[in-house]
DRENTORKOL-3810 file (N, C-alpha, C; in nm, 4 decimals):
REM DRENTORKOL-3810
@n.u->0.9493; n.v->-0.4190; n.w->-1.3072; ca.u->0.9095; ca.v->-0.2891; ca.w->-1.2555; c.u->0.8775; c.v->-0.3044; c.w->-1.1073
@n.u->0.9100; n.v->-0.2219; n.w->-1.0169; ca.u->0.9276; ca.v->-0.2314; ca.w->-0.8593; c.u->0.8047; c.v->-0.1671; c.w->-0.8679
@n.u->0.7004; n.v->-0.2558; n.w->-0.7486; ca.u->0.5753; ca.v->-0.1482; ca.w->-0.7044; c.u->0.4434; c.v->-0.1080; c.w->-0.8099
@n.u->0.4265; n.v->-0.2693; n.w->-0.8942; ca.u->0.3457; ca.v->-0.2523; ca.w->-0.9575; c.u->0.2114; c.v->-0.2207; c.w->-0.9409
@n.u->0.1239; n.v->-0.1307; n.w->-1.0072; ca.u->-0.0138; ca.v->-0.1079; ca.w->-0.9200; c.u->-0.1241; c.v->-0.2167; c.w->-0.9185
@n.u->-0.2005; n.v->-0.2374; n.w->-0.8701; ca.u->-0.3091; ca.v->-0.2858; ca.w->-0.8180; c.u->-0.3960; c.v->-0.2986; c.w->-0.9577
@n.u->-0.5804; n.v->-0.3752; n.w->-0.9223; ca.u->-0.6124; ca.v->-0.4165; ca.w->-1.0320; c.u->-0.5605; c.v->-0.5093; c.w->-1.1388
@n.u->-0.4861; n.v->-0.4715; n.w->-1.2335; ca.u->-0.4687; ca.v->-0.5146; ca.w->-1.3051; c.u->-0.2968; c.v->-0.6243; c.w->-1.2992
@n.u->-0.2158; n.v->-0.4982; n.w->-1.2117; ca.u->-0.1102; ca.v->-0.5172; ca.w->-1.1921; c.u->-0.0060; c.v->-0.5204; c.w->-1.3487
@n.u->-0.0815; n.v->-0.4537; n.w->-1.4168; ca.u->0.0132; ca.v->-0.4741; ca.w->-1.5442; c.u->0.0040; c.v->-0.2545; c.w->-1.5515
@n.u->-0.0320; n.v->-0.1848; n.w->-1.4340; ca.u->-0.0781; ca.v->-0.0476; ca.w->-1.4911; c.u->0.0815; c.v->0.0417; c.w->-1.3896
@n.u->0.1485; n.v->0.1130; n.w->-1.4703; ca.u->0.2312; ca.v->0.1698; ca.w->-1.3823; c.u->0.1472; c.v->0.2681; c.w->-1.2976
@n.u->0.2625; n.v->0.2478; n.w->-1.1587; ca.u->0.2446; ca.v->0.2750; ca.w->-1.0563; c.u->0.1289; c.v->0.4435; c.w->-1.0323
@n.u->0.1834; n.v->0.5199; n.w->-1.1569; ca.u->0.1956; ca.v->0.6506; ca.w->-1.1509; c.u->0.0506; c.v->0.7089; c.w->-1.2321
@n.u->-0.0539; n.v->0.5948; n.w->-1.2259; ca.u->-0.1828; ca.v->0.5828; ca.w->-1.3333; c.u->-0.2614; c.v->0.6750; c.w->-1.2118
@n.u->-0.4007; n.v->0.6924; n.w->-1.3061; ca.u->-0.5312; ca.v->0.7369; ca.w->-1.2877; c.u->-0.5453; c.v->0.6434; c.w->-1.1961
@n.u->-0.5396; n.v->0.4915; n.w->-1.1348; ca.u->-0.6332; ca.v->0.4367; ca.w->-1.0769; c.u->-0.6093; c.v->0.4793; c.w->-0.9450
@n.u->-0.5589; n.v->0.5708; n.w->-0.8574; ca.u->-0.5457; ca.v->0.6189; ca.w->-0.7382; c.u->-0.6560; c.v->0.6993; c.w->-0.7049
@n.u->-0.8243; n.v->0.6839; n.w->-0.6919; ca.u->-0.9431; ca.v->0.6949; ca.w->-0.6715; c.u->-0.9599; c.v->0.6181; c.w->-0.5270
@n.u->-1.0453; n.v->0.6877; n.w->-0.4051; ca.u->-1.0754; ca.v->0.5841; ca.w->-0.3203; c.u->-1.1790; c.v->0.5110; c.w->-0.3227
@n.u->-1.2151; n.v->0.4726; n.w->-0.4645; ca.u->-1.3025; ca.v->0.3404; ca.w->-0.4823; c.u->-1.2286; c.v->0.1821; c.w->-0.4933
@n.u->-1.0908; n.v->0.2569; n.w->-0.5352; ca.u->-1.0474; ca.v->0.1205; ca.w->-0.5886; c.u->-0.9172; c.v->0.1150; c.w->-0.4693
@n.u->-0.8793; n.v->0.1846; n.w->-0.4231; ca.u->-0.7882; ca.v->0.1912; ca.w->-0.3005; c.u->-0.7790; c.v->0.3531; c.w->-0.2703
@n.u->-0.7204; n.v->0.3609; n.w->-0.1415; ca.u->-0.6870; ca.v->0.4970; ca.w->-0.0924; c.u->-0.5195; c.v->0.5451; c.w->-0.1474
@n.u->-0.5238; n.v->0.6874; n.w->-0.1354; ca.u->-0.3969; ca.v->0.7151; ca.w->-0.1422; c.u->-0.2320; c.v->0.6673; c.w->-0.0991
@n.u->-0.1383; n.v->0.6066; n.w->-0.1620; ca.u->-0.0307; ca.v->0.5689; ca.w->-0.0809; c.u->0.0821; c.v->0.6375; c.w->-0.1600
@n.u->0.2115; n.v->0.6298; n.w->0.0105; ca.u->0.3258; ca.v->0.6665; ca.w->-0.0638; c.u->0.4045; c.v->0.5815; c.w->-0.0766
@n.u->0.5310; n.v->0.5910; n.w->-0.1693; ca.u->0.6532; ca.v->0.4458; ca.w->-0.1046; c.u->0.7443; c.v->0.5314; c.w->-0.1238
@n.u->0.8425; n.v->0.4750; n.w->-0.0075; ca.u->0.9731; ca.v->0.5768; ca.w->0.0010; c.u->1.0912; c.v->0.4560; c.w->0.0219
@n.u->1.1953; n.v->0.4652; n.w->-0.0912; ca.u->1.3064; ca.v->0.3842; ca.w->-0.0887; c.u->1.4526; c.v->0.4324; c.w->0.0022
@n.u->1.4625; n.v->0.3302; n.w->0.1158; ca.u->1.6044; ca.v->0.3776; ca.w->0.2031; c.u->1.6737; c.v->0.2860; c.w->0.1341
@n.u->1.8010; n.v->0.2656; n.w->0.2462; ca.u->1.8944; ca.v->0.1944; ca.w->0.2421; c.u->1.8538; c.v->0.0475; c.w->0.2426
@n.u->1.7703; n.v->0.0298; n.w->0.3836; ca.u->1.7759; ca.v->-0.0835; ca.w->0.4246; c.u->1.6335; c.v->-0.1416; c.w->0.4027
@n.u->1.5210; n.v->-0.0914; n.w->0.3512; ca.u->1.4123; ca.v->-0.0792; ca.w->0.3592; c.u->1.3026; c.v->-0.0395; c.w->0.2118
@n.u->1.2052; n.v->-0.0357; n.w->0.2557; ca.u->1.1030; ca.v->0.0177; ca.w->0.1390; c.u->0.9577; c.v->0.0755; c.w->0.2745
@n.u->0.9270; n.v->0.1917; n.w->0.2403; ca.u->0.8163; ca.v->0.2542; ca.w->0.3404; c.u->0.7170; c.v->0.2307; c.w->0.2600
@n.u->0.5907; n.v->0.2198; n.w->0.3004; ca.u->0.5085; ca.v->0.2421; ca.w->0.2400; c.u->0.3955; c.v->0.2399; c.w->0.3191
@n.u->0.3206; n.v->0.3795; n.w->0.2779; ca.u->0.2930; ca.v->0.4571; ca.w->0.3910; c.u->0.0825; c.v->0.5016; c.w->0.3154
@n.u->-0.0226; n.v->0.4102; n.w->0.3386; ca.u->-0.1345; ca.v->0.4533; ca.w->0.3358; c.u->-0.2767; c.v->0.5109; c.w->0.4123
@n.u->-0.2834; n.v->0.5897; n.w->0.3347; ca.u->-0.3950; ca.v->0.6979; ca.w->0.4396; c.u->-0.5179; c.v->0.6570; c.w->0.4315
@n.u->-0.5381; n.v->0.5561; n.w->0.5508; ca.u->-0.6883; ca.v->0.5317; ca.w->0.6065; c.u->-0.7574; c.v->0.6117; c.w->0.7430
@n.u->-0.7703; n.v->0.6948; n.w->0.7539; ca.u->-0.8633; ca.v->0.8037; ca.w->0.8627; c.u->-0.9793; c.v->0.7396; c.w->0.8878
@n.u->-1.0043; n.v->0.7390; n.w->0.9943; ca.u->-1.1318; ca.v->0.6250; ca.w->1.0564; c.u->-1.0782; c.v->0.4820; c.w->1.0323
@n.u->-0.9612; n.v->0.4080; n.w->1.0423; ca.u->-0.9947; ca.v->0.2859; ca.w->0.9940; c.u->-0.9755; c.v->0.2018; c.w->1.1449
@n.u->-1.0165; n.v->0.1215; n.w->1.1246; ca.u->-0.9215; ca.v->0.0266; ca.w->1.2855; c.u->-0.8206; c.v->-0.0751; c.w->1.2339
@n.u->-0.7607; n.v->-0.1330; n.w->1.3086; ca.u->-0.6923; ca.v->-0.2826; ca.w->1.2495; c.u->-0.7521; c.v->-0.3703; c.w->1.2385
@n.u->-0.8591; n.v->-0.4158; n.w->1.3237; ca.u->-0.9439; ca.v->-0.5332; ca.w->1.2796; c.u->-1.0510; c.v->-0.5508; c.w->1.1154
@n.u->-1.0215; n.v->-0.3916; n.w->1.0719; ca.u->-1.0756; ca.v->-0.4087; ca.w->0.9791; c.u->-0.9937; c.v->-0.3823; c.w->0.8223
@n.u->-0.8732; n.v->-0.3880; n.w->0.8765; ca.u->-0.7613; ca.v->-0.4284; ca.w->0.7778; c.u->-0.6877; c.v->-0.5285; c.w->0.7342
@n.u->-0.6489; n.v->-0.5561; n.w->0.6119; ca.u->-0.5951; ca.v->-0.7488; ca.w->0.5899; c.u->-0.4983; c.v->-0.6560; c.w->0.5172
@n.u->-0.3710; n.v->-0.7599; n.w->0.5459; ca.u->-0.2519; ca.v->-0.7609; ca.w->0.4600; c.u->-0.1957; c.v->-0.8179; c.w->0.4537
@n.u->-0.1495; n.v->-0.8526; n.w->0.3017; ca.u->-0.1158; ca.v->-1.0195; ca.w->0.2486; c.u->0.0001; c.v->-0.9493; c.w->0.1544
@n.u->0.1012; n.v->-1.0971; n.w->0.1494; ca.u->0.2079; ca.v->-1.1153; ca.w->0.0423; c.u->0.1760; c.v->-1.2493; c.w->-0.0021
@n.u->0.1523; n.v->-1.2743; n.w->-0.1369; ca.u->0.1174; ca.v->-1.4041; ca.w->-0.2065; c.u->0.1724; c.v->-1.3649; c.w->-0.3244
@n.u->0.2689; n.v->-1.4544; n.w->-0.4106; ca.u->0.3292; ca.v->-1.4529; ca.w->-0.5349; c.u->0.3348; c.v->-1.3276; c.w->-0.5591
@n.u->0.4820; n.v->-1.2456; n.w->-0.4613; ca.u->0.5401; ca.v->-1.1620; ca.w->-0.5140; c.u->0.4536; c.v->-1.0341; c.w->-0.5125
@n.u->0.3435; n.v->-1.0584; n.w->-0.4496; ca.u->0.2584; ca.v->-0.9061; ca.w->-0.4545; c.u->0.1773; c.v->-0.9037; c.w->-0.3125
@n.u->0.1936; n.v->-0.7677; n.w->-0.2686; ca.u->0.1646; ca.v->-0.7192; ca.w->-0.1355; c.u->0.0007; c.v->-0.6663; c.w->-0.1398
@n.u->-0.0903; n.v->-0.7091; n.w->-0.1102; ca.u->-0.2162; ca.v->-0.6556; ca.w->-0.0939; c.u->-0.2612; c.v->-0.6036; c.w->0.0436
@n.u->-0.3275; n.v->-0.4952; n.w->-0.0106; ca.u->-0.4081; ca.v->-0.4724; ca.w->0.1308; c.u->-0.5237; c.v->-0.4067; c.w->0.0970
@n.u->-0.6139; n.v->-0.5187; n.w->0.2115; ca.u->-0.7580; ca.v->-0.4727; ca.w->0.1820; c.u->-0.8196; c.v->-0.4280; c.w->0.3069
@n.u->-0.9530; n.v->-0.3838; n.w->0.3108; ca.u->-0.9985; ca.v->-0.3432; ca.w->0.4173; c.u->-1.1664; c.v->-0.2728; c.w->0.3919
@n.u->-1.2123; n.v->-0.2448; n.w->0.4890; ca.u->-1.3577; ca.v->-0.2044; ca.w->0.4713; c.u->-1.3953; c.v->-0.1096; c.w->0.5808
@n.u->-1.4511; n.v->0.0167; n.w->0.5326; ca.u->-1.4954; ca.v->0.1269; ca.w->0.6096; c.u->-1.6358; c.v->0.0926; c.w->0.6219
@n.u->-1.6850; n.v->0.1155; n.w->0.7086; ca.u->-1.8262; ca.v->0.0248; ca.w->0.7620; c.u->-1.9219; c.v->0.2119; c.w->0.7953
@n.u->-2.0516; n.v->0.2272; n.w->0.7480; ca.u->-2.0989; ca.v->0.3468; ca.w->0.8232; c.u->-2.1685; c.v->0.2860; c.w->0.9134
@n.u->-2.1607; n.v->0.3882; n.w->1.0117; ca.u->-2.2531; ca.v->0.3253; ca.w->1.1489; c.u->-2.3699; c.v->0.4120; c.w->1.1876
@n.u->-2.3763; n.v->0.5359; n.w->1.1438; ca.u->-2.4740; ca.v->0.5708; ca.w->1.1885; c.u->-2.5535; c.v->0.6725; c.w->1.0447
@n.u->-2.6499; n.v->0.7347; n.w->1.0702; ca.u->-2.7263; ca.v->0.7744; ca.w->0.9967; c.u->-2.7572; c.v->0.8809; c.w->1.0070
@n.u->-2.8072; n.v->1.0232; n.w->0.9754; ca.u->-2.8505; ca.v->1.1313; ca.w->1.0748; c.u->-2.9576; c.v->1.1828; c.w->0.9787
@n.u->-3.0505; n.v->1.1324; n.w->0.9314; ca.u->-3.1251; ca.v->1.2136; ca.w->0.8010; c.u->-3.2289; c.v->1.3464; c.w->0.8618
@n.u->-3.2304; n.v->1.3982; n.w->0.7989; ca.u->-3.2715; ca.v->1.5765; ca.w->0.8586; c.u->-3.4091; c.v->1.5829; c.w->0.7710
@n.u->-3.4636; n.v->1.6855; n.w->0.7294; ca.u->-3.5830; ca.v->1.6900; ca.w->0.6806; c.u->-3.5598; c.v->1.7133; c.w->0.5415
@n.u->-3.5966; n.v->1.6128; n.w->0.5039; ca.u->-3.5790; ca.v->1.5128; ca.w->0.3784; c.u->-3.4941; c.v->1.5650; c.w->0.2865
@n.u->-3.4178; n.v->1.5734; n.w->0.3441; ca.u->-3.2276; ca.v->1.5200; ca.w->0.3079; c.u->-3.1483; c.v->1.4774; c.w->0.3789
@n.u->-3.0370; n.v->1.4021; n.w->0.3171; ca.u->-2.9121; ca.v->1.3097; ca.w->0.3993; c.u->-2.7929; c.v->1.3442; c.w->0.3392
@n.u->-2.7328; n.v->1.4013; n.w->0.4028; ca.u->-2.5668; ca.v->1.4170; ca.w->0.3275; c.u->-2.4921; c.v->1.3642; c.w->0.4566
@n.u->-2.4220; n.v->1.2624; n.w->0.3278; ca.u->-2.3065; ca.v->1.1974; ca.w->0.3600; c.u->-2.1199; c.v->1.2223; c.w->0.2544
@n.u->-2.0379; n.v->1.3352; n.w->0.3016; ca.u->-1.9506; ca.v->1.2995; ca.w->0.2104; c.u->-1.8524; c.v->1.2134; c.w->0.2342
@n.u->-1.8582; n.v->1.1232; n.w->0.3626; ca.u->-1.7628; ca.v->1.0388; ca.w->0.3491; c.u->-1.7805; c.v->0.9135; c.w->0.3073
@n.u->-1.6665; n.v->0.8509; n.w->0.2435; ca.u->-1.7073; ca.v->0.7227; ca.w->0.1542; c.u->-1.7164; c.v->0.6221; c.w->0.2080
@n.u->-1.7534; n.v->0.5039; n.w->0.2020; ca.u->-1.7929; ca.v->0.3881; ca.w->0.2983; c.u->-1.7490; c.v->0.2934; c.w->0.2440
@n.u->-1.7449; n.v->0.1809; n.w->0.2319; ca.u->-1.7363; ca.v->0.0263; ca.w->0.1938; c.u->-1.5615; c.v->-0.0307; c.w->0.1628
@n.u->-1.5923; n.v->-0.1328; n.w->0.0598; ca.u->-1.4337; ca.v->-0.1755; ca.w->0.0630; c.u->-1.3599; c.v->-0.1673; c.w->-0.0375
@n.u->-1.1999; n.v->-0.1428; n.w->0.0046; ca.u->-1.0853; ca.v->-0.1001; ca.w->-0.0874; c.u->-1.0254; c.v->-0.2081; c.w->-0.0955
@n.u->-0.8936; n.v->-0.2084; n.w->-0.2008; ca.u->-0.7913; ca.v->-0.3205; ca.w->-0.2226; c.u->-0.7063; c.v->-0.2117; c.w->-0.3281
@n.u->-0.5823; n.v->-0.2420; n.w->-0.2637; ca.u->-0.4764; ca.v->-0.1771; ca.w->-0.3215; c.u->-0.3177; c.v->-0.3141; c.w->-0.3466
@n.u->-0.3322; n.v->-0.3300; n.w->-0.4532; ca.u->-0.1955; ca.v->-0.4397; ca.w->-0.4567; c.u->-0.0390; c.v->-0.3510; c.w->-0.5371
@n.u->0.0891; n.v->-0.3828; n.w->-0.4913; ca.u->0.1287; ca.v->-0.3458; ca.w->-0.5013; c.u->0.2384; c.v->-0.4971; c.w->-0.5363
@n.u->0.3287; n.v->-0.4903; n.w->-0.6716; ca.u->0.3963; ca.v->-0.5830; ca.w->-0.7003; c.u->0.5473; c.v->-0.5783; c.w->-0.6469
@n.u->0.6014; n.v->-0.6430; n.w->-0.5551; ca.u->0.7181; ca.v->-0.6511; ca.w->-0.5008; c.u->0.8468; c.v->-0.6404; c.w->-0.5433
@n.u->0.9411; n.v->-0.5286; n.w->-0.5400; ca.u->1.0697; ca.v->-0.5172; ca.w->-0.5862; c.u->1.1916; c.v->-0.6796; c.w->-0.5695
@n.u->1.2501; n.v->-0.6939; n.w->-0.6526; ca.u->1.3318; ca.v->-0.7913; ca.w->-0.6287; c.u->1.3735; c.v->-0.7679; c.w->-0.5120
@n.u->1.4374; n.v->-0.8758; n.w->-0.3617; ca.u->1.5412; ca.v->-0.7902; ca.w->-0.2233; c.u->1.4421; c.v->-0.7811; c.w->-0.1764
@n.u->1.2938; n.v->-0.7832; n.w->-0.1647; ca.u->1.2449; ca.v->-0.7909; ca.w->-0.0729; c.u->1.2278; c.v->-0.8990; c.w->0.0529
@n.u->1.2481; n.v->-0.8514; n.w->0.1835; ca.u->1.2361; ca.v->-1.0053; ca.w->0.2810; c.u->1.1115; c.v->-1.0217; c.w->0.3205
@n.u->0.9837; n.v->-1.0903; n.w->0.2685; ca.u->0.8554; ca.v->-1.0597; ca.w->0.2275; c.u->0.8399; c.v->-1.1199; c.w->0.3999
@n.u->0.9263; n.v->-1.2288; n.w->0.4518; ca.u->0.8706; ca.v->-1.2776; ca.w->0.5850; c.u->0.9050; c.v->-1.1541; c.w->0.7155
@n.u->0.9484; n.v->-1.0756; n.w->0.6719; ca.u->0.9725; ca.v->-0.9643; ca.w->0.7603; c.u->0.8899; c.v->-0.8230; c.w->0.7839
@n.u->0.7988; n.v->-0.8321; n.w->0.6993; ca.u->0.7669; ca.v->-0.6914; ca.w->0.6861; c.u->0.6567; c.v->-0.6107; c.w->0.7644
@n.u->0.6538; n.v->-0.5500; n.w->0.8031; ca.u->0.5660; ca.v->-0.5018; ca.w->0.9609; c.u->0.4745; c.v->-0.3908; c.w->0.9055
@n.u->0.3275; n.v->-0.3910; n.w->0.9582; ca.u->0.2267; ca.v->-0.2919; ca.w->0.9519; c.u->0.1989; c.v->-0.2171; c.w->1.0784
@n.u->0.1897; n.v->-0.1316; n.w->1.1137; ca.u->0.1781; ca.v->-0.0459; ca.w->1.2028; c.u->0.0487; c.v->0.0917; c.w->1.1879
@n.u->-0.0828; n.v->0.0605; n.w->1.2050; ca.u->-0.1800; ca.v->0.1846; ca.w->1.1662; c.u->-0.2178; c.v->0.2751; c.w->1.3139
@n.u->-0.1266; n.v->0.4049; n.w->1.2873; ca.u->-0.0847; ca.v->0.4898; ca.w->1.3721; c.u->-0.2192; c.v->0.6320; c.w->1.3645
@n.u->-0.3098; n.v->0.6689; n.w->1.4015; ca.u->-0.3856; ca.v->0.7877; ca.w->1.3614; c.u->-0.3764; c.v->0.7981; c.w->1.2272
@n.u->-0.4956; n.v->0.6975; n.w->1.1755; ca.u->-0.5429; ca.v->0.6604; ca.w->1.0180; c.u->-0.4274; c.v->0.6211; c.w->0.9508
@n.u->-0.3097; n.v->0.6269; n.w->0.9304; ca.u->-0.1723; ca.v->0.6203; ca.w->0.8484; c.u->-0.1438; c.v->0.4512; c.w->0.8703
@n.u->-0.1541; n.v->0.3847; n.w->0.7706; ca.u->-0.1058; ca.v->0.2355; ca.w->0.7580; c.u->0.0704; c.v->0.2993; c.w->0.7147
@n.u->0.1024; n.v->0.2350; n.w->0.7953; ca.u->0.2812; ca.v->0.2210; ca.w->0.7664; c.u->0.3267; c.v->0.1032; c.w->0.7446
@n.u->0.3761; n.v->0.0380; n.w->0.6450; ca.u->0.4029; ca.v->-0.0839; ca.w->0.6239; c.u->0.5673; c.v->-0.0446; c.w->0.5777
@n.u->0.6826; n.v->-0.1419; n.w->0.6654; ca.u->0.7997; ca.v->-0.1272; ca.w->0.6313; c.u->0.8730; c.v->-0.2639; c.w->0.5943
@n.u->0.9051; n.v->-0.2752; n.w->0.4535; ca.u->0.9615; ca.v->-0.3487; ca.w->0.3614; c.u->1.0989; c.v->-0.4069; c.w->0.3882
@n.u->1.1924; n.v->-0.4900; n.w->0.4873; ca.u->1.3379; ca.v->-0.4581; ca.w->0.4687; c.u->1.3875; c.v->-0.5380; c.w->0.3564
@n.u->1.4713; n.v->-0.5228; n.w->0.3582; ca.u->1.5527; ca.v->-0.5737; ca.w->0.2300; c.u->1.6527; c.v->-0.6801; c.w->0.2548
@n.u->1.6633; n.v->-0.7643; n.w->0.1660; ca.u->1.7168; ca.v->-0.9025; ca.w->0.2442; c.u->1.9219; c.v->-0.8197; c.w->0.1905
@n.u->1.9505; n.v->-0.9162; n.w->0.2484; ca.u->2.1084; ca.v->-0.8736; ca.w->0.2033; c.u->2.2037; c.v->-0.8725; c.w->0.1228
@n.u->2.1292; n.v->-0.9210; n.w->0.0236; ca.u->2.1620; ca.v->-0.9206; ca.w->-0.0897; c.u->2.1335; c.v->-0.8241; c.w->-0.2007
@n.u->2.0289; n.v->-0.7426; n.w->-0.1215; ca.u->1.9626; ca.v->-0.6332; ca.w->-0.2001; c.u->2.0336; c.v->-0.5575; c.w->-0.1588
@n.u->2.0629; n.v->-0.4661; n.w->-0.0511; ca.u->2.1690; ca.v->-0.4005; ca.w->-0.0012; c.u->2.2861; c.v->-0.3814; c.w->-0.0112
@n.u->2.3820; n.v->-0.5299; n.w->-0.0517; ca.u->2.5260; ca.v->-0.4960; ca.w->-0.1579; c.u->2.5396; c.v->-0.4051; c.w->-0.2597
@n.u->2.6106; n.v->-0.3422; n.w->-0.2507; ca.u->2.6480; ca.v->-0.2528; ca.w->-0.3420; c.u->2.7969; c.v->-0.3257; c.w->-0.4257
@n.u->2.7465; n.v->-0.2990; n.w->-0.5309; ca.u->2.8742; ca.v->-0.3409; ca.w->-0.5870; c.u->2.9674; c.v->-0.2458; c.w->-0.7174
@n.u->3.0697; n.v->-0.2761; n.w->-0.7245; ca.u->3.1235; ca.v->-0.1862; ca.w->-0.8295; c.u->3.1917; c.v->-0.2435; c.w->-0.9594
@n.u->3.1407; n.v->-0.2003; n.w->-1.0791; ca.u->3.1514; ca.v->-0.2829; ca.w->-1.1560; c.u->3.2726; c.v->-0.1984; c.w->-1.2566
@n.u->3.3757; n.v->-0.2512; n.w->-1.2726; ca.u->3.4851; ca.v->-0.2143; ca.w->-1.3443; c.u->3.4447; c.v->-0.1914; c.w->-1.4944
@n.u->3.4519; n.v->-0.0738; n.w->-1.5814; ca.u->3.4569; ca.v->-0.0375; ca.w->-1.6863; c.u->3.5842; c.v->-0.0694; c.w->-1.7884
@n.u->3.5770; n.v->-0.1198; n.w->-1.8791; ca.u->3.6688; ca.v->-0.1866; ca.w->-1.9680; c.u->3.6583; c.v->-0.0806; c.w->-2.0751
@n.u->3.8128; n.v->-0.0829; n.w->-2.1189; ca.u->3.8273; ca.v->-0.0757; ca.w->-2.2473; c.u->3.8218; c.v->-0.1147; c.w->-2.3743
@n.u->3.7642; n.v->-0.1240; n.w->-2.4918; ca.u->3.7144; ca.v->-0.1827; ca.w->-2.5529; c.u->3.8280; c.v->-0.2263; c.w->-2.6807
END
């Protein structure tokens, strides 16, 4: 299965665990030459993002830090969430894992996957008569 989810890595892709406790929202988009995959961190920086490929699975972790405080008369609301995520994602066969580039553009982690060249052959397979 291409793009296995995180945690457990045995949960398809398409589960409940897409909560930003356990990772933030992502997309993946399959080209020709490539695999996108595209997650929404708003406020994040790069220094406070890691991203790893180890046995076939792509992780990325990271930590939203609060910095300040503003408490009013005696209450504090905070709705944005703070601390740290991890999102793993299990690698399609064709992936060129030493190639693959992160780019975090106005909150948006873009991570682009290419595909080695062997993944990219297309081939045509002759139908027989039986």
């Amino acid at each position: 299965m291409s793009f296995g989810l995180s945690d457990s890595l045995s949960t398809p892709f398409a589960s409940g665990a897409l909560n930003w406790p356990t990772g933030p929202a992502a997309d993946i988009v399959g080209k020709p030459t490539c695999y996108e995959i595209t997650v929404e961190l708003p406020g994040m920086d790069e220094k406070n993002i890691e991203v790893k490929v180890a046995d076939g699975t792509l992780t990325i972790r990271g930590e939203r830090r609060h910095e300040r405080e503003e408490p009013g008369e005696g209450y504090y609301l905070a709705e944005r969430r703070f601390g740290a995520f991890e999102r793993a994602f299990r690698l399609p066969q064709g992936v060129d894992a030493g190639r693959i580039e992160a780019v975090l553009r106005n909150g948006v982690l873009t991570l682009t996957l290419p595909k080695s060249p062997e993944a990219k052959a297309e081939t045509t397979i002759a139908v027989q008569a039986a």
